[in-house]
Every structure is written in C-alpha cells, then in structure tokens.
VEXDREN-2710 file (C-alpha; in Angstrom, 1 decimal):
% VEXDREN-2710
k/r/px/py/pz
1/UNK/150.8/95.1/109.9
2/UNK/151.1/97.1/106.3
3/UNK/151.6/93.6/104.5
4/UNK/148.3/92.0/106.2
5/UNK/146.5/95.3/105.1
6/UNK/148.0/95.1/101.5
7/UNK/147.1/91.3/101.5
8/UNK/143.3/92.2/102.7
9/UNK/143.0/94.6/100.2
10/UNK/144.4/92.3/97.7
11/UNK/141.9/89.3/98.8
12/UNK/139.0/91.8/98.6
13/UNK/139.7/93.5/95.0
14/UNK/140.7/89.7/93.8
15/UNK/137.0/88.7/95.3
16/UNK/135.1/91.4/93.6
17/UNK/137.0/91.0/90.3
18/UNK/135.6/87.0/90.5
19/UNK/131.9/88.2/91.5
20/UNK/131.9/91.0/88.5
21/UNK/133.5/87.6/86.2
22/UNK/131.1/85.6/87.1
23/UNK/128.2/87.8/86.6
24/UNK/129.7/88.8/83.3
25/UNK/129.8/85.4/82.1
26/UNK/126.3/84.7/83.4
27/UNK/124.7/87.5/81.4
28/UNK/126.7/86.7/78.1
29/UNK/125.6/83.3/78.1
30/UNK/122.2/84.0/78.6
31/UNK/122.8/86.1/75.6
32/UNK/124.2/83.6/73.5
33/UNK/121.5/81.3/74.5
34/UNK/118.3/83.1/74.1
35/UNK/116.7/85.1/70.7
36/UNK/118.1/87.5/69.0
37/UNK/117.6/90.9/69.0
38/UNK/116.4/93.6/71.6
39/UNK/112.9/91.9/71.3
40/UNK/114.3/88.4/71.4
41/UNK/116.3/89.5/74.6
42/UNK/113.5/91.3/76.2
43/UNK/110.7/87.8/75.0
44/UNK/113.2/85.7/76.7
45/UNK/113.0/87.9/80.5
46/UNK/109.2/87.7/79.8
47/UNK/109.3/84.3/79.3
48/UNK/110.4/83.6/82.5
49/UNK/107.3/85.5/84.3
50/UNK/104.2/86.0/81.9
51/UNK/102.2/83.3/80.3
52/UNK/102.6/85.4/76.6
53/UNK/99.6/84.0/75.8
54/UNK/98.9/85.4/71.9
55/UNK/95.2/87.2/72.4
56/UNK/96.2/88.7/75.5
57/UNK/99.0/90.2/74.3
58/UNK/99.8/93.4/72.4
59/UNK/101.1/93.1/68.8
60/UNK/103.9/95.2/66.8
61/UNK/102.3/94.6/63.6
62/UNK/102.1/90.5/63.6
63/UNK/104.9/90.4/66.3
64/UNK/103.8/89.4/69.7
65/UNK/105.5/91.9/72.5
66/UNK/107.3/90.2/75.0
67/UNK/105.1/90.6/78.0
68/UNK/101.1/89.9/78.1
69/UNK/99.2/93.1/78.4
70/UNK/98.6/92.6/82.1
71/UNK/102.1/92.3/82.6
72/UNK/102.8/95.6/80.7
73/UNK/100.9/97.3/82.7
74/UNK/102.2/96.0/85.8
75/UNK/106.0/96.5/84.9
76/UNK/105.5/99.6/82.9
77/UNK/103.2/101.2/86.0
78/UNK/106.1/100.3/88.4
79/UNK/108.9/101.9/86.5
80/UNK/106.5/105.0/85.4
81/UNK/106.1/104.8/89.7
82/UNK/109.8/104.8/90.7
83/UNK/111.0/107.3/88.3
84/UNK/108.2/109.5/89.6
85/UNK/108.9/108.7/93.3
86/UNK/112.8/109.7/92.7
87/UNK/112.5/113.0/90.8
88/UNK/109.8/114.2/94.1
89/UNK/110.6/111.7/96.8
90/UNK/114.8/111.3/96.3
91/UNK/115.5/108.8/98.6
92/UNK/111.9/109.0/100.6
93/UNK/111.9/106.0/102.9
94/UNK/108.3/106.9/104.3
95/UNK/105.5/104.4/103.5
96/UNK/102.5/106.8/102.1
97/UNK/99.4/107.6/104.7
98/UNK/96.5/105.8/105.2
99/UNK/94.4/107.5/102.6
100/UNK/97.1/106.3/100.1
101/UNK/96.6/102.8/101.0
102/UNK/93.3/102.9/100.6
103/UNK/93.4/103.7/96.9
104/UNK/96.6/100.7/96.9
105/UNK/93.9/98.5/98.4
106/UNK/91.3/99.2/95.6
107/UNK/94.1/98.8/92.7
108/UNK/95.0/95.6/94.5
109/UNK/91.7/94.0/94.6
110/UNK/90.8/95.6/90.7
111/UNK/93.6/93.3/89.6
112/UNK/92.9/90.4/91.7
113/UNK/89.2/90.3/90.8
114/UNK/89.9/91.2/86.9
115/UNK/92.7/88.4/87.1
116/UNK/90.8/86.1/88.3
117/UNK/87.6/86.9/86.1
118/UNK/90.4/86.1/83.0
119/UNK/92.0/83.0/84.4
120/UNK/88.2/81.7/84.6
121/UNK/88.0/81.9/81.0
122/UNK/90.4/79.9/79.9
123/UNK/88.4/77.2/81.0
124/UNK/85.9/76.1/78.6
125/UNK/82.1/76.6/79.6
126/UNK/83.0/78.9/82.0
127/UNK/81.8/82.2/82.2
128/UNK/82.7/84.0/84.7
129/UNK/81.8/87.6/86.2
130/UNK/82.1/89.5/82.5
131/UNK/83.4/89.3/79.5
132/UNK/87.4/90.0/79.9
133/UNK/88.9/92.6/77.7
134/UNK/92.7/93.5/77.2
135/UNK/92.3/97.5/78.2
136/UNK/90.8/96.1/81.6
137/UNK/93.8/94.2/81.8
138/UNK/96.5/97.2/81.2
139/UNK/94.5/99.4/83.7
140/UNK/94.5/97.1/86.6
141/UNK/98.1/95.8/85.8
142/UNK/99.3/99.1/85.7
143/UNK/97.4/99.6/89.1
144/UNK/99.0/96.8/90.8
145/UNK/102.5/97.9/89.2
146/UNK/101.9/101.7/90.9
147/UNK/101.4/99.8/94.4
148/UNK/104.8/97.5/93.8
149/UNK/106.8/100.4/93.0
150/UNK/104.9/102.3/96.3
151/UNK/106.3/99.8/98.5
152/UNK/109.0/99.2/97.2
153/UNK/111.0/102.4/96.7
154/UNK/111.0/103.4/100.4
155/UNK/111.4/99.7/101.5
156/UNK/114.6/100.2/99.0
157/UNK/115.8/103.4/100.7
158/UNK/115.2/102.6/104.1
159/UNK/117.2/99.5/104.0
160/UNK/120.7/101.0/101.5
161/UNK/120.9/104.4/102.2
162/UNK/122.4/106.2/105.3
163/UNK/121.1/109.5/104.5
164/UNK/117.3/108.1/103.7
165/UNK/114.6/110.4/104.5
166/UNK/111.9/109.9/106.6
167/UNK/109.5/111.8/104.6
168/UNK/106.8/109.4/102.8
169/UNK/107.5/108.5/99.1
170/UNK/104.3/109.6/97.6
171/UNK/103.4/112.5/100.3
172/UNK/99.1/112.3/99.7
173/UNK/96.4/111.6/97.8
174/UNK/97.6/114.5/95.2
175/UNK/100.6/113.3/94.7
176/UNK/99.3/109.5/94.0
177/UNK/96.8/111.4/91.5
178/UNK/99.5/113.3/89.7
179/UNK/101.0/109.7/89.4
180/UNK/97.7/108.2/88.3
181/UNK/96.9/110.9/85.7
182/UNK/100.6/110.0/84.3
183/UNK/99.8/106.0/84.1
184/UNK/96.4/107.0/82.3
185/UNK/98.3/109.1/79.7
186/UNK/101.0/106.3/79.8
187/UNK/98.1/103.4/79.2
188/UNK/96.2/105.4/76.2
189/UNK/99.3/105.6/74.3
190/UNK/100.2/102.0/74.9
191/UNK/96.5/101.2/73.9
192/UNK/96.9/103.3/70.5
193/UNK/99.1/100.8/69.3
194/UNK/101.8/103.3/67.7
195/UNK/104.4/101.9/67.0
196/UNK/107.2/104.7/67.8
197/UNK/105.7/104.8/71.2
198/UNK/105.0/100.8/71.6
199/UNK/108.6/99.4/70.6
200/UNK/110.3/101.3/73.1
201/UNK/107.7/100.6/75.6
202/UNK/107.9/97.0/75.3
203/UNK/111.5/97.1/75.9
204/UNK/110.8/99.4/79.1
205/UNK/108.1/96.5/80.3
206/UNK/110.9/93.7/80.2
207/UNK/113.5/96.2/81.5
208/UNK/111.2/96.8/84.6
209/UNK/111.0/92.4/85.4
210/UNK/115.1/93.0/86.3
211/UNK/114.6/96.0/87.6
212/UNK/112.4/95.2/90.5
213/UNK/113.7/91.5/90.8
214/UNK/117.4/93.4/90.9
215/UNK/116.3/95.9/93.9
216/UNK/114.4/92.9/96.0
217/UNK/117.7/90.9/95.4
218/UNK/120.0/93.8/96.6
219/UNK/117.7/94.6/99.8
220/UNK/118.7/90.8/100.4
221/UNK/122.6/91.0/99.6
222/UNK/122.6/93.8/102.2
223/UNK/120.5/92.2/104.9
224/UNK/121.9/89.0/104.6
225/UNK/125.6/90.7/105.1
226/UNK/124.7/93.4/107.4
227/UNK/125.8/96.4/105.5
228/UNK/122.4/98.1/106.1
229/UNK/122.2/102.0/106.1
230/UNK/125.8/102.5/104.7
231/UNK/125.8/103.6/101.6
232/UNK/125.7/107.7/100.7
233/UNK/126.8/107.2/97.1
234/UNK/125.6/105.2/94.6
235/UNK/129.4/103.7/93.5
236/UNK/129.4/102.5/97.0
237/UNK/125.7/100.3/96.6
238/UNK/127.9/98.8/92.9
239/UNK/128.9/95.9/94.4
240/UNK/125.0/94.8/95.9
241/UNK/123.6/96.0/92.7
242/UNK/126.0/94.1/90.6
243/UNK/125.2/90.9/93.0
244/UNK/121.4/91.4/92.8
245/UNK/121.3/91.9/89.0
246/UNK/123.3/88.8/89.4
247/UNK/121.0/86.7/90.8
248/UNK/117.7/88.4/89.2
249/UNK/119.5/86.9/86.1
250/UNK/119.9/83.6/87.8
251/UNK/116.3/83.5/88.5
252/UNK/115.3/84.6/84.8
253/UNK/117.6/82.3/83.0
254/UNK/116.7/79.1/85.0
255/UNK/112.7/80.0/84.7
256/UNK/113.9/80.0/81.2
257/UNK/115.5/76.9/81.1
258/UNK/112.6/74.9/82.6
259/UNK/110.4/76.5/80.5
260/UNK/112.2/75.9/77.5
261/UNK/112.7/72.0/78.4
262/UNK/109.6/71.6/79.3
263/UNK/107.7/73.5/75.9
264/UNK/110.8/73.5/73.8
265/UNK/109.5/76.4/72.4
266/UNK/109.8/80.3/73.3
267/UNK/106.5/81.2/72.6
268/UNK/103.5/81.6/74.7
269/UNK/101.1/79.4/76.0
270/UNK/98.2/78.3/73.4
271/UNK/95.0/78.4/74.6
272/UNK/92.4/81.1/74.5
END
C-alpha cells in the first residue's frame, strides 16, 4: 500500500514537472520567434487579436503601440476593472444588480455602434453615422473592457474558490461610478500621449490579452476536470493557472503564425 502511494505521488510530481516543461518550452520559443524587446513581445500578443491598423493606433513618438486604441481601452478598462474588483470585492462571486447591468448594456451597445460606425469607413464611399474619431474609440473600448472584467471576475471566483463570497463584485451603481471616474482619469492620461505614462500602459494593454484569455482558459481546465470550488490558496489554483497561461499562449502564438504566413509581416493592416 505505501509503495502504490509513493508510486502515485511519483507519477503525479513526474506529470506536473512535464506540463510546467512543456509550457516552459512553449513560451521560450514564442520568444525566440517573435520581435524583440518588451514592445516587440507585447506587438506580437496584439498581433494575434487587433487589426493594428497605423491611424487607429496610438504612437510613442513614430512607434506604433502594440494594440489599436480600441483595444487599449478594452484591455486596459478590464485590468483597471479587476484590480478594482479585488482590492473591494476579494473573491466576490455575485453578478452586480440590475441597475448595474443597465449601465453594462449602454457600454455594450456604445461600442458596438461606434465599432461598427468605424468598420463602415474603411470602405470607400461609405459614410456612415459620423465621422469616427480615436478618443471615441478608447472611451467605448474601455467601456466594453469594464463589462468583461464585470463578468468575469465573479464568474472566476465562483467556479476556483471554495471560500467565494456571495456578495456581488461591484456592490451598486456607486461603486461602478467610482470605477468609471477611475477609467476616465485612466483614458485622459492615455489620450495625453506622455510618454512615462503611455510606455508602461501599452505594456499593461498586451499584458491584459493573456490575462483574461489565461482566466477563461483556467475556468475551463477546472470544469473540464472537475476540481470546481477547491482551491483556498492561490499555490493550490498553480497548476490550472500554469495550464491556462499555457494554452492562452497556444492560442496567441498560432493566431500569430497564420498571421505571419499569411502577411509575412508583423505589422498592421494598411488601409485607412
């Protein structure tokens, strides 16, 4: 009996040593393989999710960021969302009241209808509903990215922790406006274009694509082998995290890959 327990043991440390290999692996040759430098790195995870087209994008001097200024908004308004959500809300697995989803519901048609208005543009002799304009597109990205984050955080919660809270993770409509005050401050310095404020930023924006994609990923990992509700320490969620960083790198690097053989170029999309 104590040898088949040592053997278990064995076979499971052996398959988590593999799993960490394997990821470790992954993620260096993805590094090897796309730009260099922090900007290169963090073009190359927007690459596989935003059209970088040039004039929609923000600019570090004559450098293109990584993400377009929609996306920036989106992925910085989620991660300015979840760190908000786990400094008031630890571990909040509540969805917000109806009140809050009303305001969701506005952010969410903002973006469609602004994103929609700008797709219709790149068409030629197409005018659309107005003329688009790039601090349009960081408002209602950063809008959309505040109702991501909303859903998921205590979708998160709910599905890892065993000590979750059912308390909602933004508790009312003062809470969501303390949030939304924050974003505002958050999109006027990304729209003053300093660059101490827009560097770090940009790396925060491409930061947030494996963020998100890593959480959505680990909520799968746990559903899939039914390890729901267990965890009450975070160095006991390492080997889900680890797993859905994993694949959210799988998914970047093969976007990337089709992208790149497609284009053979890392740049953006050229058209207006």
């Amino acid at each position: 009996m104590e040898n088949s327990r040592s053997w278990k043991k064995a076979f499971v440390f052996t398959g988590k040593g593999l799993i960490f290999l394997s990821i470790g692996l992954l993620l260096l040759g993805w590094l090897i393989n796309t730009p260099a430098g922090l900007l290169g790195k963090a073009d190359a995870v927007g690459y596989a999710v935003c059209h970088r087209i040039d004039l929609r994008s923000f600019h570090l001097g004559d450098r293109q960021l990584p993400l377009c200024v929609r996306c920036s908004g989106m992925y910085l308004g989620a991660m300015l969302s979840l760190a908000y959500q786990a400094l008031t809300r630890k571990r909040a697995g509540g969805f917000p009241p109806s009140k809050v989803w009303a305001v969701y519901g506005f952010f969410v048609l903002a973006f469609a209808v602004d994103g929609g208005n700008s797709y219709l543009h790149l068409f030629p002799g197409v005018t659309g509903l107005y003329e688009p304009q790039n601090w349009l597109r960081l408002l209602t990205g950063t809008g959309m990215g505040l109702v991501i984050a909303g859903i998921l955080y205590p979708a998160f919660n709910q599905t890892v922790w065993k000590d979750w809270k059912n308390i909602p993770s933004i508790g009312g409509l003062l809470s969501l406006a303390i949030l939304v005050a924050l974003a505002l401050v958050m999109d006027w310095i990304v729209f003053s274009g300093n660059p101490l404020f827009i560097y770090p930023l940009a790396l925060v924006s491409a930061a947030g694509v494996l963020v998100l994609l890593s959480m959505v990923y680990t909520m799968v990992l746990v559903m899939i082998f039914h390890t729901e509700n267990r965890a009450l320490r975070i160095r006991q969620l390492l080997l889900p995290l680890v797993g859905g960083f994993g694949l959210a790198l799988v998914q970047i690097a093969l976007l990337d890959s089709l992208r790149y053989f497609f284009t053979g170029t890392w740049d953006g999309f050229h058209f207006g």
